[in-house]
C-alpha positions in Angstrom: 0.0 0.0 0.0 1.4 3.7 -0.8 0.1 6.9 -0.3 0.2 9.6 -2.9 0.3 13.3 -2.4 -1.5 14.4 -5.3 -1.3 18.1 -6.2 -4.3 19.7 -8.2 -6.6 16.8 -7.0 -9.6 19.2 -5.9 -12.8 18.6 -7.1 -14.6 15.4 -7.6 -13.7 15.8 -11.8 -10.6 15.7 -10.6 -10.9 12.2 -8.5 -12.6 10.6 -11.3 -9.7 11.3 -13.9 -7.0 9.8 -11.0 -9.8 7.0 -10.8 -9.8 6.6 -14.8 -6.0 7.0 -14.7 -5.6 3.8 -12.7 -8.7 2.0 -12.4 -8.8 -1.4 -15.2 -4.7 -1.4 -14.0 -4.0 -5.0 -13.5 -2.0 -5.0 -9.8 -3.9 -2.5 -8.6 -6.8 -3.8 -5.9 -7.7 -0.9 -3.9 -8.1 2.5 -4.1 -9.3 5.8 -2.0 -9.0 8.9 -3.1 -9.4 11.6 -0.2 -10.1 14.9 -2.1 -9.7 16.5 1.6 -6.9 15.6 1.9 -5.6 15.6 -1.5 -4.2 12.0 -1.7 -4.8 8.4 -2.8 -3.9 5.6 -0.9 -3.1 2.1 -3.9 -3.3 -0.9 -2.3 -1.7 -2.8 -5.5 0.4 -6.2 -6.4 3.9 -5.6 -6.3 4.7 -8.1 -8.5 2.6 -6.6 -11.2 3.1 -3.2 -10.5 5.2 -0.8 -8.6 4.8 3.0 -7.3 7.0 4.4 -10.0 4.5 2.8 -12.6 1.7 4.2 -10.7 3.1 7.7 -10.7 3.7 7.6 -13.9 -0.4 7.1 -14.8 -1.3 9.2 -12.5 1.3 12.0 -13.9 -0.4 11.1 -17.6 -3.5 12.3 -16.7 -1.7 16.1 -15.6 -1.6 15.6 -12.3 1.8 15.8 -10.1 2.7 13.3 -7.4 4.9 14.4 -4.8 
């Protein structure tokens, strides 16, 4: 499980294009996004995917993870 500081994530537009960004990823099993708090916590597979992977979608879809 990670947690990702997601900047720009603040309205619920924004949540569903992190959501579209990672959800159908084979590895990932969870998420929550928490616009309050502007993060996502991926529970995921490491041996299918890894955090740099993740970021990487998540970054394709404009948004910066710090």
């Amino acid at each position: 499980m990670e947690t990702l500081n997601i900047a720009g994530v603040d309205c619920s537009n924004c949540a569903a294009n992190v959501n579209k960004a990672l959800g159908g990823i084979k590895g990932i099993i969870n998420l929550d996004i928490r616009l309050s708090e502007k993060i996502a916590i991926v529970t995921f597979d490491p041996y299918l995917i890894n955090r740099q992977e993740i970021t990487e979608k998540v970054e394709d879809f404009g948004f910066d993870v710090e």
